[in-house]
C-alpha positions as CSV (number, residue, x, y, z in Angstrom):
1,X,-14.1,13.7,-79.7
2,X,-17.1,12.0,-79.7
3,X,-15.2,9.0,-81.3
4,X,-12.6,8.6,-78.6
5,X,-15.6,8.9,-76.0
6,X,-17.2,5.9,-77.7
7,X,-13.9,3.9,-77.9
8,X,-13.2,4.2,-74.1
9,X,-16.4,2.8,-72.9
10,X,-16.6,-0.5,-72.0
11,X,-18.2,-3.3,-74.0
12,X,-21.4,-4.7,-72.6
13,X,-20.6,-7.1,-69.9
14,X,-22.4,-10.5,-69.7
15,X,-24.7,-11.0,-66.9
16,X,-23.5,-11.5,-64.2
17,X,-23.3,-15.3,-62.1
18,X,-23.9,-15.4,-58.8
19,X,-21.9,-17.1,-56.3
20,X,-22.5,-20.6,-55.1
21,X,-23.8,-21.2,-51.8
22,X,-21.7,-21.5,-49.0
23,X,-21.6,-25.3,-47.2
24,X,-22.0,-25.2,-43.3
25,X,-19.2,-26.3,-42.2
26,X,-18.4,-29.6,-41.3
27,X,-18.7,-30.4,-37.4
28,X,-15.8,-32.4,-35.9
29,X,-17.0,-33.3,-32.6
30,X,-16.3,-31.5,-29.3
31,X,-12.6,-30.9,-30.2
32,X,-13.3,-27.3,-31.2
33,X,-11.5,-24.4,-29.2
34,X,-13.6,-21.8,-28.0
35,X,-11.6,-19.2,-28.2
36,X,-13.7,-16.2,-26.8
37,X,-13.0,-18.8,-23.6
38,X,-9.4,-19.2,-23.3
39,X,-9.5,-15.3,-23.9
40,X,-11.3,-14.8,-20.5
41,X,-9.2,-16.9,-18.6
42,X,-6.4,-15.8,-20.1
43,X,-7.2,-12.5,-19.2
44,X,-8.0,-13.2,-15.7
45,X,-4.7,-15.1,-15.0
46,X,-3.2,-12.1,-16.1
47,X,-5.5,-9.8,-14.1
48,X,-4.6,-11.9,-11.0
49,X,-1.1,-11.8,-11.6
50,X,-0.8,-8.1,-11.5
51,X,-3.0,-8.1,-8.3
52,X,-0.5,-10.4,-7.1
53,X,2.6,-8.3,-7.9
54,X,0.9,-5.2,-6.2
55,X,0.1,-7.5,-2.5
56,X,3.8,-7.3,-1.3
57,X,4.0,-3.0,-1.5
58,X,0.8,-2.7,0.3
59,X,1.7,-5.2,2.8
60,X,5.0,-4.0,3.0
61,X,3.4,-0.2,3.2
62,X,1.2,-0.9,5.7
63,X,3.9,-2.7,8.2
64,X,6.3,0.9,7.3
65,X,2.9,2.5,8.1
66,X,2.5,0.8,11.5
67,X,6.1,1.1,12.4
68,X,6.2,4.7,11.9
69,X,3.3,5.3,13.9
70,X,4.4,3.3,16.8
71,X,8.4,5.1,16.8
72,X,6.4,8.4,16.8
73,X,5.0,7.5,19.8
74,X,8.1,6.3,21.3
75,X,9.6,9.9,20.1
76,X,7.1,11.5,22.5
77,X,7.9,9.0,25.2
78,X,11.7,9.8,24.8
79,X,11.3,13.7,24.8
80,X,9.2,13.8,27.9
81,X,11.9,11.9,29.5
82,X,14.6,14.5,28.1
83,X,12.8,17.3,29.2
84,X,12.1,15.8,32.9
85,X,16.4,15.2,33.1
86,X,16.5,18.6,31.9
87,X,14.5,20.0,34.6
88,X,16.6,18.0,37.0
89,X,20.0,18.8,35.9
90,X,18.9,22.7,35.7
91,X,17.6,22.2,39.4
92,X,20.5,20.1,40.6
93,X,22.6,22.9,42.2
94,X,19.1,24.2,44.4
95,X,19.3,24.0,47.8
96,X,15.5,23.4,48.5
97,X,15.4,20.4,45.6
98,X,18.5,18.9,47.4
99,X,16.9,19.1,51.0
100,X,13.8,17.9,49.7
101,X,15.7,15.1,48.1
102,X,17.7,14.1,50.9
103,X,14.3,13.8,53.3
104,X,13.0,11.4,50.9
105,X,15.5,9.1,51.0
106,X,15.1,9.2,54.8
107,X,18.0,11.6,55.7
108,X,17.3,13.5,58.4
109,X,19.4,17.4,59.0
110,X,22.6,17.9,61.5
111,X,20.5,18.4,65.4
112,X,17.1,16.5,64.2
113,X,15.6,13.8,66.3
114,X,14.2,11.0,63.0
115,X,10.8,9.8,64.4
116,X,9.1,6.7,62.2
117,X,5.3,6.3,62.6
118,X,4.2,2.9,61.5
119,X,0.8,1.9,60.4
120,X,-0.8,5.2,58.7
């Protein structure tokens, strides 16, 4: 056993070299792309651009926003004036609505003398 340990160790290995030194690299002028660069901008076209596609919902929100708010108040408007015809239909058929009615058009009762005072 102690034979095969022996065989499957390595030999000694020569020393070894070092690598050679790196050159700087050669400078070309002011051609170069900065890259770190065209990433910001590209990233803030992009951001803009999905600003830009969320503008027309909010504007388009806030005029469905505005709308609604100004047919509610119509609704109220409308209802008040239903309930008013309401009241007069149900009160047509009264004989005191009627007279009333009739003496403020200027109608005056069968046997009643109309007097008209000016200048009150």
């Amino acid at each position: 056993m102690a034979a095969r340990a022996q065989a499957r160790r390595k030999p000694a290995a020569a020393p070894r070299r070092r690598p050679a030194a790196r050159r700087p690299a050669a400078r070309r002028g002011a051609s170069r792309v900065h890259w770190d660069r065209v990433g910001r901008v590209a990233l803030t076209l992009v951001l803009a651009a999905v600003l830009y596609s969320y503008l027309n919902p909010v504007i388009d929100f806030v005029k469905t926003y505005t709308a609604t708010t100004a047919a509610k108040a119509k609704l109220h408007e409308v209802q008040d004036e239903n309930t008013r015809l309401h009241w007069r239909v149900q009160h047509a058929d009264d004989p005191i609505y009627l007279n009333g009615q009739a003496r403020a058009q200027g109608m005056v009762a069968p046997g009643e003398t109309p007097i008209v005072v000016h200048g009150l």
